[in-house]
C-alpha positions, 0 to 999 in steps of 0.5 A: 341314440344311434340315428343321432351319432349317424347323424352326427358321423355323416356331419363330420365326414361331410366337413372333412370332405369339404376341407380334402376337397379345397386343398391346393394342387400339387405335384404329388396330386397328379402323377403325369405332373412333369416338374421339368415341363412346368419349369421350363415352360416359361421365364419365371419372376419372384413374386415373394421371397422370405429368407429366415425372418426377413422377407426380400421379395423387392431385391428380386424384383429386376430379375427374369429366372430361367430354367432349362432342360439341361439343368443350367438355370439363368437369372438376368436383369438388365445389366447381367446375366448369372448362371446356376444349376438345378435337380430335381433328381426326377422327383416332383416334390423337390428342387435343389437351386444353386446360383451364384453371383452377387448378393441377393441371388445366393439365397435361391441356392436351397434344397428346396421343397415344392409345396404348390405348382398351382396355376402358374405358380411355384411355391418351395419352401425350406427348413432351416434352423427354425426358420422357414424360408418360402420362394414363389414364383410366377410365370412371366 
């Protein structure tokens, strides 16, 4: 009985090794992990947007992001140029937007929560009144 409940325990702890195993990369993960760095590496695109129960991924889809050192954040396509701010309030985990300008950019401006930095990918995501709203980005 006791060599079949060991049996059993090094089963199951072979199958939660394997689940923490396969997890994605986040910031929390790596402690030399620079949010900053990894933003202003590079000119972003939205790849996926989902305000609420809509999804609007397309109304983004002209729209080159960037994010500098300072805080300023720029989101241009080819007929303007739109200035914002963002924090980060030197945590990894966290990313406070705000753009203003013209419908659809509005909606970046969240207290955003960064959920994935894997590859060149930013997923944040935020929680309100229920719904979930989710903004990936990807290097461009």
């Amino acid at each position: 009985m006791k060599k079949q409940i060991s049996v059993l325990l090094f089963f199951l702890l072979s199958i939660q090794f394997g689940f923490t195993s396969c997890t994605k990369k986040t910031a929390e993960s790596n402690p030399n992990f620079s949010l900053t760095e990894f933003l202003i590496a590079a000119p972003w695109k939205v790849s996926y947007f989902k305000n609420g129960p809509n999804e609007i991924t397309t109304e983004f889809e002209n729209y080159t992001i960037t994010f500098l050192s300072n805080g300023k954040i720029y989101a241009a396509n080819s007929v303007e140029t739109i200035t914002g701010s963002w924090t980060n309030e030197n945590s990894a985990t966290q990313l406070n937007l705000l753009v203003n300008g013209n419908n659809p950019l509005p909606y970046l401006s969240k207290n955003w929560m960064v959920t994935s930095t894997e590859n060149s990918t930013l997923i944040l995501q935020e929680n309100n009144s229920g719904f979930i709203n989710e903004l990936r980005l990807v290097r461009k």
